[in-house]
C-alpha positions in Angstrom: 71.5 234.3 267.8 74.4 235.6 265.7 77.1 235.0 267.5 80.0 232.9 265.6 77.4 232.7 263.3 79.4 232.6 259.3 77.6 234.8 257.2 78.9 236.0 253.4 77.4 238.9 252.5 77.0 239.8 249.2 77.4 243.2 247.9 75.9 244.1 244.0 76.4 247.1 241.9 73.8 249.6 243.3 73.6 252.7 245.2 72.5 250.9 247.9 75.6 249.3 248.2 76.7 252.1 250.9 74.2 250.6 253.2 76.9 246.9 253.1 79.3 249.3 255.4 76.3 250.0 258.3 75.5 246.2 258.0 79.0 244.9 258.2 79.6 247.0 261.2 75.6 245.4 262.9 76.8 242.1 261.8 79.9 241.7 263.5 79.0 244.1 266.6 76.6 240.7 267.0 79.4 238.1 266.9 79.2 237.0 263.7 82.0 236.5 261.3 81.6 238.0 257.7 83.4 237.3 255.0 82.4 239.6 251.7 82.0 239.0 248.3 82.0 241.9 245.8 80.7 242.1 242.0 83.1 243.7 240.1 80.6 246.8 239.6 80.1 247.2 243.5 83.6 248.5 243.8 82.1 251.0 242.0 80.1 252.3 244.7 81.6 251.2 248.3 85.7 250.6 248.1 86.8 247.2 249.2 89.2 248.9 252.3 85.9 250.1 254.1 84.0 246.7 253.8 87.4 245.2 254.7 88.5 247.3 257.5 84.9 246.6 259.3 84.9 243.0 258.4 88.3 242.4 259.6 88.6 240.2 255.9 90.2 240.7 253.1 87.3 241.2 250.4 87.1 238.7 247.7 86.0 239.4 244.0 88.0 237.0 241.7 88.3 233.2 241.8 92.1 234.0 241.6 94.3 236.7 243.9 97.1 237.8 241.8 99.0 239.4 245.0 99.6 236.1 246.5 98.8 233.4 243.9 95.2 232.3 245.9 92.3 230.8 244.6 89.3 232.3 246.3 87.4 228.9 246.0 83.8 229.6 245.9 83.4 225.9 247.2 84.8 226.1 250.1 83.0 229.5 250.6 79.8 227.6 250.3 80.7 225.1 252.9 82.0 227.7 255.6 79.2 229.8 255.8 75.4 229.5 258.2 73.8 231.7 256.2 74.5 234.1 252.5 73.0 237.3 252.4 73.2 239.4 248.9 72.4 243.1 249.8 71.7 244.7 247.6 70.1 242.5 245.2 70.5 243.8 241.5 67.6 243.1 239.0 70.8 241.6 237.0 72.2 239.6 240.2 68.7 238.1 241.1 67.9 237.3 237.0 71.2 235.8 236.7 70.6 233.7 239.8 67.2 232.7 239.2 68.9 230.9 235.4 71.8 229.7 236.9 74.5 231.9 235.5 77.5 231.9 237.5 80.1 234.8 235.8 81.2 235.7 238.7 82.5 234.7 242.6 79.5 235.7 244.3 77.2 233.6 241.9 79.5 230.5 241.9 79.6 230.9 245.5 75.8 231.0 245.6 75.5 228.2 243.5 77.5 226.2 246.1 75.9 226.9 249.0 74.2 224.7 251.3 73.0 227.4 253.5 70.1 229.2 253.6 70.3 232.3 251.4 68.5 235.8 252.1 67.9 238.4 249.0 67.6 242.3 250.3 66.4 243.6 247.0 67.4 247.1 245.9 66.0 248.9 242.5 64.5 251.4 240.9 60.3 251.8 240.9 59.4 250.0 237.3 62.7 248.0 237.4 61.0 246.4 240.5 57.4 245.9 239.1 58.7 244.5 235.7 57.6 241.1 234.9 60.8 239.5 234.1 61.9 240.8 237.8 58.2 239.8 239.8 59.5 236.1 237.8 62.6 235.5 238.8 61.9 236.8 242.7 59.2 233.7 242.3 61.6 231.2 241.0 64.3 232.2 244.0 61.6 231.9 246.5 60.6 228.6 244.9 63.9 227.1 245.2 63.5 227.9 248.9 65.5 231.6 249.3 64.2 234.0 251.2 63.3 237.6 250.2 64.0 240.1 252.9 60.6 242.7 250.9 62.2 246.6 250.1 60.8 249.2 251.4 58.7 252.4 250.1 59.9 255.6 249.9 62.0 257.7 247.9 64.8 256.2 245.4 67.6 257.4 243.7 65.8 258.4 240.7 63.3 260.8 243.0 60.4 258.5 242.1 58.4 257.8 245.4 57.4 253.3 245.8 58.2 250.3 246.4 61.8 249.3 245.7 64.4 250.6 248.7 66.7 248.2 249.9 65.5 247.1 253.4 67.2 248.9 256.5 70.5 246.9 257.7 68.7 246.7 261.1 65.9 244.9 259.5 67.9 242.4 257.2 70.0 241.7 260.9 66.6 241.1 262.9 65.1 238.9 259.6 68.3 236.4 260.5 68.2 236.9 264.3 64.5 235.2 263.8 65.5 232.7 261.3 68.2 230.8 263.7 65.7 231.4 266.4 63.4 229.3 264.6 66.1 227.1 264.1 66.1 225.7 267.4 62.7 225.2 267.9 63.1 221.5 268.0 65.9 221.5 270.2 66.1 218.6 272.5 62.9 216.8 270.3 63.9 213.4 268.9 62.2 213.0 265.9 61.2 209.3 264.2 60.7 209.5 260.5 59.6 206.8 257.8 60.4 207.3 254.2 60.4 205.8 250.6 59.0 202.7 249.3 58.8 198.6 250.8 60.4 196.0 248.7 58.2 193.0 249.3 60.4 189.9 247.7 59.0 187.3 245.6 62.2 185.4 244.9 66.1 187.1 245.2 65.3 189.1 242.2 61.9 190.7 242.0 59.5 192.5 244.6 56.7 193.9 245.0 57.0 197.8 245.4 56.0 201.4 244.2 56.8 204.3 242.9 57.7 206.0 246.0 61.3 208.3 245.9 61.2 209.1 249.6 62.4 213.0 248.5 59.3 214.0 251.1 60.7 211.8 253.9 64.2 212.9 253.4 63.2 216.9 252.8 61.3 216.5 256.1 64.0 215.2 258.2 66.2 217.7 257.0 64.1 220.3 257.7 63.7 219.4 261.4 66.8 218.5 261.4 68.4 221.8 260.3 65.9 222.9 263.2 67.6 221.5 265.9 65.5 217.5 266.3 67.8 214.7 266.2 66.2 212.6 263.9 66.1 208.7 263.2 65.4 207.7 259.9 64.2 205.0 258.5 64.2 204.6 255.4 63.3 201.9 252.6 65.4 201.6 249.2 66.0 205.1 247.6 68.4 206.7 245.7 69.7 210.0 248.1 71.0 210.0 251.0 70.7 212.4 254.2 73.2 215.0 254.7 72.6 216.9 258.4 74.6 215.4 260.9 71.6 215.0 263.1 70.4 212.5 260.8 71.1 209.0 261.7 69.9 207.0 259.2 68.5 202.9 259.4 67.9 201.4 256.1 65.2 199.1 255.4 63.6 196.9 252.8 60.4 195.1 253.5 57.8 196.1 255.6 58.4 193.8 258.5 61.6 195.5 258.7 60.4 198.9 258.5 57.9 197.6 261.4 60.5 196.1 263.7 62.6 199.3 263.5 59.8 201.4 264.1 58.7 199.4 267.1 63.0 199.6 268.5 62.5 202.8 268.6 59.4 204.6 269.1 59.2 204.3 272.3 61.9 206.9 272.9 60.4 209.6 270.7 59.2 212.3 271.1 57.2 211.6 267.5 56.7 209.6 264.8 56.3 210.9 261.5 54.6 208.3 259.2 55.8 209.3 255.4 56.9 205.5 254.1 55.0 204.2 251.5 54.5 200.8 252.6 53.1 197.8 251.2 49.8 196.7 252.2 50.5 192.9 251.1 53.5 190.9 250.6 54.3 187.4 249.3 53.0 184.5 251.2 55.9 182.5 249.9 59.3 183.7 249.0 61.3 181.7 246.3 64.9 181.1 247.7 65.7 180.1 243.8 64.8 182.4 240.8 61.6 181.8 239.3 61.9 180.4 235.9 59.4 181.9 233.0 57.4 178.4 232.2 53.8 178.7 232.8 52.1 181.6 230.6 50.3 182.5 234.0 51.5 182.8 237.3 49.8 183.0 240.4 51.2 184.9 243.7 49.8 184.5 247.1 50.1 187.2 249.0 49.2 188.1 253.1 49.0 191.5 254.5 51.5 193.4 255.9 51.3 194.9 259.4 50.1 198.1 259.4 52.8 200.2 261.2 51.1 203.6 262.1 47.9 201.6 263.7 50.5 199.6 265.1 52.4 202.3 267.0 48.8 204.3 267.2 48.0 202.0 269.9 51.6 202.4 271.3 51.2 205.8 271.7 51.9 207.7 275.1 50.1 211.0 276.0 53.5 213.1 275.4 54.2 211.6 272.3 53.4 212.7 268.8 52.2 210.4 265.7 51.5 212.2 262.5 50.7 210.1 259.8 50.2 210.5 255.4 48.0 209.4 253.0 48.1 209.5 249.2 44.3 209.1 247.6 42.8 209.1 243.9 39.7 209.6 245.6 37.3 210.8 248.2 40.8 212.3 249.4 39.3 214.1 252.6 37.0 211.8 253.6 39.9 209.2 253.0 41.9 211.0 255.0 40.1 211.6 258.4 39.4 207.9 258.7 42.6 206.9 258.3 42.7 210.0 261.4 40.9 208.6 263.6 41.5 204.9 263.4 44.7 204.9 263.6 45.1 207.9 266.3 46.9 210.2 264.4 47.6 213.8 265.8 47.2 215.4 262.5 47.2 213.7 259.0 48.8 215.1 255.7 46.6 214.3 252.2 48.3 213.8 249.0 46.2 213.5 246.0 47.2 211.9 242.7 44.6 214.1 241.0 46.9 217.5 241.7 49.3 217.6 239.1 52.6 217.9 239.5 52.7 216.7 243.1 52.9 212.6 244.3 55.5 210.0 243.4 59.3 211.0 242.3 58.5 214.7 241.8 60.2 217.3 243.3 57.0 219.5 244.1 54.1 218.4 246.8 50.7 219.7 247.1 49.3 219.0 250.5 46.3 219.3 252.8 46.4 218.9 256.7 43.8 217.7 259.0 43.9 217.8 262.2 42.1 216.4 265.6 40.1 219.3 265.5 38.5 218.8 261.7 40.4 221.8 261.0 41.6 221.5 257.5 44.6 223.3 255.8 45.4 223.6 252.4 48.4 225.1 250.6 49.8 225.2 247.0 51.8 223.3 245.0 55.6 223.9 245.9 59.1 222.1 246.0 59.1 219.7 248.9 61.3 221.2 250.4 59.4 224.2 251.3 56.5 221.5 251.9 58.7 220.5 254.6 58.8 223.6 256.2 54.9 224.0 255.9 55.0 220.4 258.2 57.1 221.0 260.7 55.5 224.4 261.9 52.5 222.1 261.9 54.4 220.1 264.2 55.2 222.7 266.5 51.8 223.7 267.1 50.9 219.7 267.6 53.2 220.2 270.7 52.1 223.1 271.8 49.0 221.6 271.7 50.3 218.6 273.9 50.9 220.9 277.1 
């Protein structure tokens, strides 16, 4: 699964360093291209002509290459690569990450990244255990890097624990299973609703909600980055879809977001119900602005189609509909009505009473229910990790299919 894979590993200043050589060598033996990045204090402890000679790349420590006038730009860096892997993982690399300190081309680089990054921490016993380091491993895994764990055993300072930098063979099979998992939606195509409905009441104002559509879009990345080709559609919201499986169909009102829905479910594999949309809409829309005169004014309004009973009924045997539902009470119970009527495969609760989570933040906490009753709860966490949480739900909804 490595093979022309781009991967930048990064090499810190600790004894562990010698162990970049032995995963150079794995990394490339699989196909991969490497391209290094060395903190000043790693030359310290592995030269630059081994890493280079295995690498078949020059090794790059500055932002500027005095022998030829380069710029070693850590943008572009961040753009070339599939995956960044820092090994080893300084207690001063990882703090400096986990704040956003960038004093050096490896933490630029990092910075810049769109790839997924992997941490092979390396340290001494109590380093390891210390408070400030236990933090800032949290807040790297929270922003959605992944921590290849160190081994036990003996470490430089003859103290016997927890701390070694994980074998090169290890950190090598950790990535081999990550772009295995990559693909498990390869050859799925992937329907996905997101953000809010703008219901008009004359060419200036709506009816609407609070909705960002930051689950929607973190979702279809997700599966995206997995190997789905994904539609989205999408009411008004203020980002934008980046994977190039993403083909994106903007919407604004709910009978839009139906008649898209209905174009092209039926060539789905799925349809992932994360829209907040409008349950009523105006009966009458003003062509003209509506003028402030009376001190009340009364709106009619009709009900909007509801899209995922709607498509529930559509539904084929191979096909998937998973739907969402945001409560301020009797969430569960909410929640597996809205299950069964309309024929959902498995139903994801959000509930204004977690704080934190819901409308325009950046964290979800979420609870699944499936066909079976079974329920599923997780913690509060960025959505993009949410994401991840619902699409290996998704896998086993199509395992479950078979």
């Amino acid at each position: 699964m490595l093979t022309d894979k781009h991967i930048i590993l990064g090499v810190t200043g600790g004894i562990a360093a010698y162990k970049a050589a032995y995963l150079t060598r794995l990394f490339v033996k699989k196909g991969a291209h490497v391209k290094i990045i060395m903190t000043p204090l790693a030359k310290e402890f592995i030269t630059p002509l081994t890493l280079a000679t295995l690498s078949k790349n020059p090794i790059l420590v500055d932002f500027f290459n005095p022998e030829n006038g380069d710029w070693n730009s850590h943008v572009d860096l961040g753009l070339w690569a599939d995956a960044m892997v820092i090994a080893p993982a300084t207690a001063n690399t990882m703090g400096k990450m986990a704040h956003g300190i960038a004093d050096n081309l490896l933490l630029t680089t990092f910075l810049s990244a769109r790839c997924p990054v992997f941490l092979a921490p390396a340290m001494d016993l109590d380093m390891y255990q210390h408070p400030a380091t236990i933090k800032n491993m949290e807040i790297l895994k929270s922003f959605g890097n992944y921590l290849i764990e160190p081994e036990v055993g003996e470490l430089a300072s003859g103290l016997v624990g927890k701390g070694r930098m994980a074998e090169p063979e290890t950190i090598v099979d950790t990535l081999e299973k990550y772009f295995n998992s990559t693909h498990d939606f390869a050859g799925k195509q992937l329907m996905i609703t997101a953000g809010p409905t703008h219901e008009m009441i004359d060419p200036v104002r709506f009816i609407g909600n609070y909705s960002s559509g930051k689950m929607g879009y973190a979702l279809a990345e997700e599966l995206a980055e997995r190997g789905a080709k994904v539609t989205l559609i999408s009411g008004a919201v203020a980002i934008k879809p980046i994977h190039k499986n993403i083909q994106l169909i903007p919407v604004k009102s709910a009978q839009q977001m139906l008649e898209a829905c209905q174009l092209n479910f039926e060539n789905q594999d799925a349809g992932i119900m994360v829209a907040a949309v409008a349950d009523y809409t105006p009966k009458d829309v003003s062509s003209q602005k509506i003028k402030k005169k009376d001190e009340v004014l009364f709106l009619e309004l009709k009900q909007t189609a509801d899209i995922a009973a709607t498509l529930g009924k559509q539904k084929k045997l191979n096909q998937l509909l998973i739907g969402f539902a945001l409560e301020t009470s009797n969430e569960i119970e909410n929640a597996k009505e809205k299950l069964e009527k309309k024929n959902f495969d498995f139903i994801v609760l959000n509930s204004m009473n977690d704080e934190g989570s819901g409308f325009q933040s950046d964290d979800n906490k979420i609870t699944i229910i499936t066909r079976k009753q079974e329920i599923k709860t997780f913690d509060l966490k960025p959505k993009k990790l949410v994401a991840k949480d619902i699409a290996d739900e998704i896998i086993l909804a199509f395992k479950n299919l078979k």
